[in-house]
Each structure stands twice: as C-alpha cells, then as structure tokens.
C-alpha positions in Angstrom: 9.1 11.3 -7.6 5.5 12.5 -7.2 3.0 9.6 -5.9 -0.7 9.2 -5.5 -2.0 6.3 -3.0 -5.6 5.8 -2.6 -7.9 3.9 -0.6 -11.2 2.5 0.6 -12.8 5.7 -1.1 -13.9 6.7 -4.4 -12.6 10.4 -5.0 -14.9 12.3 -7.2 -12.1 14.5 -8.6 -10.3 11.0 -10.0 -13.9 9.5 -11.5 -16.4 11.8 -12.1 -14.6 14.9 -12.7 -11.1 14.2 -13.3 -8.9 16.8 -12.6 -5.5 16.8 -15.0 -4.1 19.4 -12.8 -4.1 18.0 -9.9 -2.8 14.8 -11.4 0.4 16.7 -13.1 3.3 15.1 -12.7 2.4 12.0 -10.6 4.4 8.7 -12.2 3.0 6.3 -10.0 -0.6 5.3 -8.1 -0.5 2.6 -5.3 -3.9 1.2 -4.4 -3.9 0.2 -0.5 -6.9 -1.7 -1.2 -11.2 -1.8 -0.7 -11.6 -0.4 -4.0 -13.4 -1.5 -6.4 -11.7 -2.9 -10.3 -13.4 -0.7 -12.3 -12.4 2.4 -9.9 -8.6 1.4 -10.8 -9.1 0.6 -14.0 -10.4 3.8 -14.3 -7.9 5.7 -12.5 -5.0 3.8 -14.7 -6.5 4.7 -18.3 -7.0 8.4 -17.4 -3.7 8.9 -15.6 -1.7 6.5 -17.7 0.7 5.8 -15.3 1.7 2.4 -13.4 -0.7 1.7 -11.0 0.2 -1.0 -8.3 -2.3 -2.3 -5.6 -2.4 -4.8 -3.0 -6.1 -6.2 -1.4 -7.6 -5.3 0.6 -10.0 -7.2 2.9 -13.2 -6.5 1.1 -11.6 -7.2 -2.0 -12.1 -10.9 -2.8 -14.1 -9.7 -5.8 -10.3 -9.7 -7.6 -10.8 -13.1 -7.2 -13.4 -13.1 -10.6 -11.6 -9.5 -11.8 -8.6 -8.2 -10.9 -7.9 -4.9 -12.1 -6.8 -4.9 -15.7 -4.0 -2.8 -16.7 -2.7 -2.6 -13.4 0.5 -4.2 -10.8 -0.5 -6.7 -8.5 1.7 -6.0 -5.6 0.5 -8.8 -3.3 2.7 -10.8 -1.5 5.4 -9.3 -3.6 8.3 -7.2 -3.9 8.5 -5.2 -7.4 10.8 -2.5 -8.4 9.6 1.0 -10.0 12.4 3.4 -11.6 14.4 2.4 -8.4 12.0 2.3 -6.0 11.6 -1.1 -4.5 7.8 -1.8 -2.7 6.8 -4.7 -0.8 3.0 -5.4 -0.8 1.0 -7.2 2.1 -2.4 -6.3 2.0 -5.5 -8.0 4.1 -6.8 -7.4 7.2 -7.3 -9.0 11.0 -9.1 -11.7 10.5 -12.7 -11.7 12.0 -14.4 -13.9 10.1 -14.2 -16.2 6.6 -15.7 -14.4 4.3 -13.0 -11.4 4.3 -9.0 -11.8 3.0 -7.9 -11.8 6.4 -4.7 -13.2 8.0 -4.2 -14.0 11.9 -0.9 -12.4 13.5 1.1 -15.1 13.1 0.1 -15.9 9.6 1.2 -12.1 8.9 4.2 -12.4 10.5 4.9 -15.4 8.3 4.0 -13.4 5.1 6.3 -9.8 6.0 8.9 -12.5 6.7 9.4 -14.2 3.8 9.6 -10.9 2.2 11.8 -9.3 4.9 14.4 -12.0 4.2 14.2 -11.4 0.4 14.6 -7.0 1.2 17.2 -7.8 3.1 19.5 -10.2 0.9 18.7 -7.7 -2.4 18.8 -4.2 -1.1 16.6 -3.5 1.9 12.5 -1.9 0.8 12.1 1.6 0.4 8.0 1.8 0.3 5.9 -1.1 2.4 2.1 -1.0 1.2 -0.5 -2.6 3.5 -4.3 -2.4 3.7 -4.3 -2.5 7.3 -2.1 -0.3 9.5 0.5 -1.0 12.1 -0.8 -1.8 15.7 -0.5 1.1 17.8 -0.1 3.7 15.1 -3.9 4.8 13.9 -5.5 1.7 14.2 -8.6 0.9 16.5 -9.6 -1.1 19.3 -11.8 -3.6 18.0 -10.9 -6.8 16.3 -11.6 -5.7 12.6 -9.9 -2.3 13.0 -6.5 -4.3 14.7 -3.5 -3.5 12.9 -0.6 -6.3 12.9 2.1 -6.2 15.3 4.1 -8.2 12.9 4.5 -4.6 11.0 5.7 -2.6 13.9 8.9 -5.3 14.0 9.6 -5.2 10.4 9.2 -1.8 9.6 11.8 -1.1 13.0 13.5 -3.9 11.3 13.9 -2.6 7.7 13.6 1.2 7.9 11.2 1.7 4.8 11.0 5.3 3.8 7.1 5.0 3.8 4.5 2.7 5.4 0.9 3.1 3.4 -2.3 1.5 4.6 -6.1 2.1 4.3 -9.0 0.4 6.1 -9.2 2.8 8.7 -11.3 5.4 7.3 -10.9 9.6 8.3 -14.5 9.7 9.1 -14.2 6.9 12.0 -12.7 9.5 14.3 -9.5 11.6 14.6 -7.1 9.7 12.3 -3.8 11.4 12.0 -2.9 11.3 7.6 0.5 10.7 8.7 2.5 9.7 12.0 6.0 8.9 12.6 7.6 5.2 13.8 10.3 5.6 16.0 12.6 4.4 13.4 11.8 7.4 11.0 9.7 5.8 8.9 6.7 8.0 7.8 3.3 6.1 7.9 0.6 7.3 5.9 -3.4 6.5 5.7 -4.2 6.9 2.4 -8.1 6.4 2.8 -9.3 8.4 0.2 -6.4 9.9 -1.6 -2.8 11.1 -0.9 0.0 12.7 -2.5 3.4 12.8 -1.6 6.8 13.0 -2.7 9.9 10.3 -3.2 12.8 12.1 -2.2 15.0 11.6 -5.6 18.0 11.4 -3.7 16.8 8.6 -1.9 16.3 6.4 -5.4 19.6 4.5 -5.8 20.9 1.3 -7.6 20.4 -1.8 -5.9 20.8 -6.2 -6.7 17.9 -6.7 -9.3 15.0 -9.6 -8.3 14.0 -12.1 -10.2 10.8 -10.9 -11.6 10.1 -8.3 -13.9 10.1 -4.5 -12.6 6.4 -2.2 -12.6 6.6 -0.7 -16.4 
C-alpha cells in the first residue's frame, strides 16, 4: 500500500500545481501535524483518499476548524484496510500557548494506547508530531523528542514511526533512521512517500470505533 505523510510544510506540487502523477496510486495521506486546515482540506478533495492527521503543536487553530473531510487520529487508534495507526501528536512543552505535553504526561497518553495495541493486535504505523528522543531530534527544549516513544516503539515493534516538527532545513536531518528494534522512523516534514509491505496487512481483533473509510 502506497502512502503519503506530510508535515510542517506546504508542498507546491500538492497546492498550487498538483501533480496527478505523482499522486498515482497512493490510498492514504497521514498528516504529522503544523499544517494548516485548509492545506488538508485541500490535499483530501484533490486526492480523494482518506486522510488522517494528528496535531501538531502549532495547531491549536483545529480547536475553531478542524480539517473537514478528514480522520482525526489523535489520541486514537483507528484501522485503515488492515492497517492499525496510533496517533499522539504535540510537542515538548515550552510554554502554554502550544499543544504540548511534559514527558510524563506523554508517557501517560502512548500508554493508555499501548495497553489497548497490545490486548487487540499490536500497532503497525505510530504517527507523532514530534520525534523520538535521540533519533533526529534537537538539543533545545522545543526541538526534544519524548523518551516515552523510544520505550513503546522498543515495546510494540511498529512497522513505521512518522513525526514532523523538525524541519530538513534546521540542519542535517536524516528522512529516515532505524530503532534498534527495526522499526523505520521517518520525518515527514514536507512530504514523503513510502510503501506498506502488503504482506505485512493481516487480520486482527476489531476496536470499538469505526475504521478510516
């Protein structure tokens, strides 16, 4: 299964030009998050595909708009044609005017979810805003990524880790690195594509809330 994330930036070739061929065959977007409604609302009616997103910490605007026609992934887990996602977006917090969580309010959060992954299935795709501390984050407070992920991610073994917030143009940032437990984490700041392995899609106990159309 072909998937687009984005993040953080507006691509010209999704907005202002968009380009069909490059979009051919994706069946899902994921939004890691600083990006604005309208953008996804765009994105969504053009592509017509599912498009899922969790916040990011610029985005309180959601608050007044969420994007319409699109998945709200926070705080959740939601399965897509077998694919099951877990969505924690936010950021360090660094002050109160950004959705921002302290560690131990994130570890608290991934928990809750973990439990759920864990007693349905396990989590194939984890979406974040920010990253995982020690793999392409930064050194000051804002630009932290949560410890909390590294355990959980060693703990469940998601195929794929997606984040944003740490933009390509802050330095060398690595598009992808690889967890010690094989997970492939990917900044999606701008726009990625990638690849589901199919053979990796498989039946699993069905939650309670509805599946991402």
């Amino acid at each position: 299964m072909k998937i687009l994330a984005i993040a953080d930036v507006e691509e010209a070739w999704l907005t202002d030009y968009y380009d069909r061929e490059r979009m051919e065959g994706v069946e899902l977007i994921i939004s890691c998050g600083d990006l604005p409604a309208s953008y996804l609302e765009h994105i969504e009616t053009l592509a017509n595909v599912p498009l899922v997103y969790v916040w990011g910490n610029h985005d309180m605007a959601y608050m007044e708009h969420p994007p319409q026609g699109c998945y709200s992934i926070e705080g959740q887990l939601r399965d897509f044609r077998g694919i099951r996602i877990m969505g924690v977006g936010g950021s360090v917090k660094y002050n109160d005017r950004v959705f921002g969580f302290t560690e131990k309010q994130m570890r608290s959060r991934v928990g809750r979810l973990a439990l759920l992954a864990r007693a349905t299935g396990g989590v194939d795709i984890v979406v974040a805003h920010a990253p995982i501390r020690g793999y392409g984050d930064m050194d000051d407070l804002p630009h932290q990524g949560f410890e909390a992920f590294d355990y959980y991610v060693d703990k469940l073994k998601p195929t794929f880790f997606l984040h944003g917030h740490i933009h390509r143009e802050y330095g060398r940032v690595a598009r992808t690195l690889e967890h010690p437990c094989g997970t492939t984490i990917v900044n999606a700041c701008g726009a990625y594509m990638f690849d589901y392995p199919d053979e990796l899609i498989r039946e699993r106990e069905p939650l309670l809330i509805p599946s991402v159309a």
